[in-house]
N, C-alpha and C positions, 0 to 999 in steps of 0.2 A: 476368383482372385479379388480380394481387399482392395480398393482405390487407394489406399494407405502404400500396399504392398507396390503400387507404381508409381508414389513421388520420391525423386531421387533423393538420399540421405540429406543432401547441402540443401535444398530445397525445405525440407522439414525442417530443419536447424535452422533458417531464415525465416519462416513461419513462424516459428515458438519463439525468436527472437526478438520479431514484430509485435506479436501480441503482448510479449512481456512488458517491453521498452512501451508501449499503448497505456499498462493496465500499470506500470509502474508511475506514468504522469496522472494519470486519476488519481491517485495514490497520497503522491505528492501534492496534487491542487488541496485535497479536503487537510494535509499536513499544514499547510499555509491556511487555507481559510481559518482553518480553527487556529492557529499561532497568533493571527491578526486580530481574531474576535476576543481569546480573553488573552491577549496581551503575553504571551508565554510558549514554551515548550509546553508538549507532551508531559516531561519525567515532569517539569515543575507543576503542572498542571494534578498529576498524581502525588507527590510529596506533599502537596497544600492543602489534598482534600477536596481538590474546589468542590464537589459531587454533593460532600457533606455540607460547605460551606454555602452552597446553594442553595440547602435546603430540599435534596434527591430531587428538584425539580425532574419531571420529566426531561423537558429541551437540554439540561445541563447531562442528564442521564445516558440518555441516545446522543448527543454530543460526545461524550466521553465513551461508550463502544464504538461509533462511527469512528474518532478519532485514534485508537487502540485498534481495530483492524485495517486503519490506513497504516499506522506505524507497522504492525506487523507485517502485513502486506509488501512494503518496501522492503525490509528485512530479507522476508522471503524471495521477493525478484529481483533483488540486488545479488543475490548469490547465485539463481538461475544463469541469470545475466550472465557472470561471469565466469559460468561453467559453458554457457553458450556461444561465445564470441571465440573467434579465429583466433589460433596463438600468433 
């Protein structure tokens, strides 16, 4: 028998709740870091180009995925989230 197969259902669903709500504030910290570095959202961040406007720097590049999988990322555990919590 699965060690999975012996943790009660409410227990698993507190678990995944946990880890969510964890991996959702990382998420959010790199949303903020990069909001405060170049001065902007996310979507403005994209509309503007900055990428191109930077000159495809490297730092601007990996900036701009980093920042695109934290947005995603929240997307994503925001709707977990709230498939997960007690009605």
């Amino acid at each position: 028998m699965s060690i999975l197969n012996k943790i009660p259902e409410e227990e698993m669903r507190e678990i995944l709740l946990r880890e969510y709500k964890r991996r959702f504030l990382l998420y959010k910290l790199v949303d903020e870091k990069m909001r405060e570095k170049y001065n902007m959202s996310f979507e403005e961040f994209e509309a503007r180009n900055i990428v191109g406007e930077k000159g495809y720097s490297w730092e601007v590049e990996s900036d701009a995925i980093e920042w695109e999988h934290a947005i995603e990322g929240l997307r994503y555990l925001e709707e977990r989230i709230k498939e997960l919590k007690p009605e």
